[in-house]
Phi, psi and omega in degrees: 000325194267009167273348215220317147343294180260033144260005178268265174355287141351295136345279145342293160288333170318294196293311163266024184250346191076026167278173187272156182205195202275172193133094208253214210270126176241151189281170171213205177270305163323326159251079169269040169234138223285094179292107161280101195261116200270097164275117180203168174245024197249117182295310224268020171289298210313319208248040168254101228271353175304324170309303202264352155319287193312311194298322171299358175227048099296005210333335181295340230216137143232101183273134192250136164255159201200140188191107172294106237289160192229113167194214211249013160278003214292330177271356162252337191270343182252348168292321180287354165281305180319319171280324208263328179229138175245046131340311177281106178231348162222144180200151200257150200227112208291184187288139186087309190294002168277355198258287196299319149324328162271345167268329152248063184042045170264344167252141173302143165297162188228017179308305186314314192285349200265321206279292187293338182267345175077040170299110163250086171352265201317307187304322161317307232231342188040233199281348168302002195278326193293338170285348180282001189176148200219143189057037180035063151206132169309125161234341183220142173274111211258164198244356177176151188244155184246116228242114165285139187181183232195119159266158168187135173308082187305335186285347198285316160347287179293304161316327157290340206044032159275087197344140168320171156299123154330147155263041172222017201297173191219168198302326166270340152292335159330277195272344140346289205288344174278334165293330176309300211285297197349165167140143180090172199243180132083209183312335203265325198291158199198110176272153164316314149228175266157115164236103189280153177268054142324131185293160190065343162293005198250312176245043189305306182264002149289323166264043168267302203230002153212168172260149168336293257226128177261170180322319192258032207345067180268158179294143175240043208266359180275298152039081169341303181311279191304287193332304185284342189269353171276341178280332179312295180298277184326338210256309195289326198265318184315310188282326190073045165276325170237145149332131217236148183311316180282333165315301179294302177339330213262319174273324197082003190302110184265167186303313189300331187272325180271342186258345215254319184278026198011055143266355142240160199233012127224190164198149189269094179251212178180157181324356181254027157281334139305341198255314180244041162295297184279006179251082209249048153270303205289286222238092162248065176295169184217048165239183168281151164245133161243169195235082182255175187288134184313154169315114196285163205270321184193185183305335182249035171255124200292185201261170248004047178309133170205166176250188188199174153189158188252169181234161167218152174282138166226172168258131183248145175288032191247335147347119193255315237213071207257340205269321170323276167339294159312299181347280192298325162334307156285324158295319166333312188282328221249324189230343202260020180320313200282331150340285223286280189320303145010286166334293180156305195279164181281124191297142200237017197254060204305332176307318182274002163303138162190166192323288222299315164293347156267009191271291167334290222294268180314306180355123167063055180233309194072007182273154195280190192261314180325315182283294171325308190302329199291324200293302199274359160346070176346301186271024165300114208251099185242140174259070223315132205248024191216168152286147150208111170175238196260141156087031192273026178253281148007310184288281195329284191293333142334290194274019163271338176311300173301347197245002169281333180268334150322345202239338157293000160084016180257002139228174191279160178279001172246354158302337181256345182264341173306319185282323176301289164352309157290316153290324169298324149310319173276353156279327172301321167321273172329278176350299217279310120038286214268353189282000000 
């Protein structure tokens, strides 16, 4: 309640401040078909023709596009819409961010719709099925995956005389090798690799082997595993094998911009480092790219490990027109893969994978077909890269505190993890408090 207190607030201010906020196309009598308005910030919608397909084999229905400036009010401006107008009736939702969006009630369950159509989540959707729902309830249909993996600069490789990445490497040949690569000084220096501070990218090859939540759910951020994988991160910055954590604050420096401009010469990413591959006005590299599979935590992780997370279509629950939508949600998800790919990003829709979406997927990239394959890799194996349980919006927002201050050198690594531990037990606590 007290996350949806401040978004009325919010709210509020959107509205006498004059931003722009929802309110699309209404039926009248002159338009008597059921409008539907599709909220998203992925500009490259506009030219995307799966809208006026359904609408021509749809007549009833017009689905209206809408596309919110993509910038960092951009997941709050659609939360104060979603509460505030039922204006909204489909809105594309970023990776991770459905599960809290759905514990404060901003989304419709879409169980009812799954039930009656006779759906099989996992056959869709395989281990991704599980970002589709929260508390064993359906809230979102998901539209596209962000597949964890390591880009790295081949030509820099070779110029170096330094082997590719293994595809079975573990989180300490990783960073060996990122020390190998390092060179040069000043303005000139290249770095080995790249790690952004996004929460949770700091412990990636840790929830390989262990989970946020012990058995009793409490937090488990105390962990060996999360201790090594922060001294990890911390070793690379220190040493200056990577762009260091204070560094990036400080600059805004992103993954794409630092691998694209060979100041590094790999980065701990994910597919949607395809999507600006192909944007080679924005990002006009002139080297080979290689793809390899994420780092393993140690030795006793089997090998193609990755991490992952989805973006999805939702009903938001303020939504007059939930029967519609879905309509369109699925066909969207359903018939619009080779779109979706297109793009750049991956489709999370499996039925429709064949040679021809990865041909899309990859177009105008210049990755060899080997590499690209490492991406839609089956026995590829993932781990979800967030808390999601009691108190995770808090659990989130927690370890970025801490560990931003740990990696600023303003606290010790068993202090930040101590403090972590603790306040998130005392949010769960509350959490359980109120039920």
């Amino acid at each position: 309640m007290k996350h949806i207190r401040n978004l009325t607030v919010l709210f509020m201010l959107i509205v006498t401040g004059g931003l722009v906020f929802a309110g699309g196309l209404r039926e009248t009598a002159a338009n008597p078909k059921t409008i539907v308005n599709y909220y998203t910030w992925e500009a490259n919608e506009e030219a995307n023709p799966i809208i006026a397909q359904f609408n021509a084999e749809n007549p009833s229905i017009e689905v209206v596009l809408h596309v919110v400036p993509d910038n960092a009010d951009t997941q709050t401006k659609l939360d104060v819409m979603m509460m505030g107008s039922s204006d909204v009736d489909v809105v594309q939702i970023a990776d991770g961010q459905q599960f809290a969006k759905a514990k404060n009630g901003l989304l419709r369950s879409i169980d009812d719709f799954i039930t009656r159509d006779g759906i099989d989540m996992k056959a869709n959707f395989g281990s991704y099925e599980e970002w589709a729902k929260y508390q064993d309830k359906y809230y979102v249909y998901p539209r596209h995956n962000s597949v964890g993996c390591v880009f790295y600069n081949k030509t820099m490789f070779d110029e170096l005389g330094i082997a590719y990445p293994p595809q079975d490497w573990t989180y300490a040949e990783y960073a060996e090798l990122a020390k190998e690569l390092t060179h040069g000084e000043g303005a000139k220096k290249v770095y080995g690799t790249f790690n952004h501070i996004r929460p949770g990218f700091w412990c990636l090859t840790a929830l390989q082997v262990t989970p946020f939540y012990k058995a009793d759910g409490t937090a488990n951020i105390t962990a060996e595993p999360f201790k090594d994988d922060l001294k990890m991160r911390d070793y690379l910055d220190d040493n200056g094998y990577e762009k260091s954590y204070s560094d990036i604050m400080a600059t805004g420096t992103l993954q794409n911009t630092e691998f694209f401009g060979k100041k590094s010469a790999m980065v701990m990413a994910a597919s949607w480092m395809v999507r600006d591959m192909k944007n080679k006005d924005k990002y006009p590299y002139d080297f080979e790219i290689g793809v390899a599979y994420f780092p393993r935590f140690d030795e006793s992780v089997t090998p193609k490990q990755s991490w992952g997370s989805v973006s999805a279509l939702a009903i938001p629950s303020t939504s007059k027109k939930a029967d519609a939508a879905w309509q369109f949600i699925r066909y969207y998800i359903e018939k619009g893969s080779i779109q979706i790919a297109k793009g750049g990003t991956v489709p999370a829709y499996l039925p429709a994978y064949n040679d021809e979406m990865i041909a899309a997927f990859s177009e105008g990239t210049g990755l060899a077909a080997e590499e690209v394959l490492k991406i839609f890799d089956p026995e590829l194996s993932s781990v979800m890269k967030m808390p999601v349980g009691e108190a995770m919006n808090e659990y989130n927002s927690i370890i970025q505190e801490e560990t931003s201050l740990y990696f600023t050198k303003s606290k010790t690594l068993d202090q930040a993890i101590l403090d972590m531990e603790s306040r998130v037990n005392k949010a769960i606590l509350a959490e359980r408090a109120e039920k």
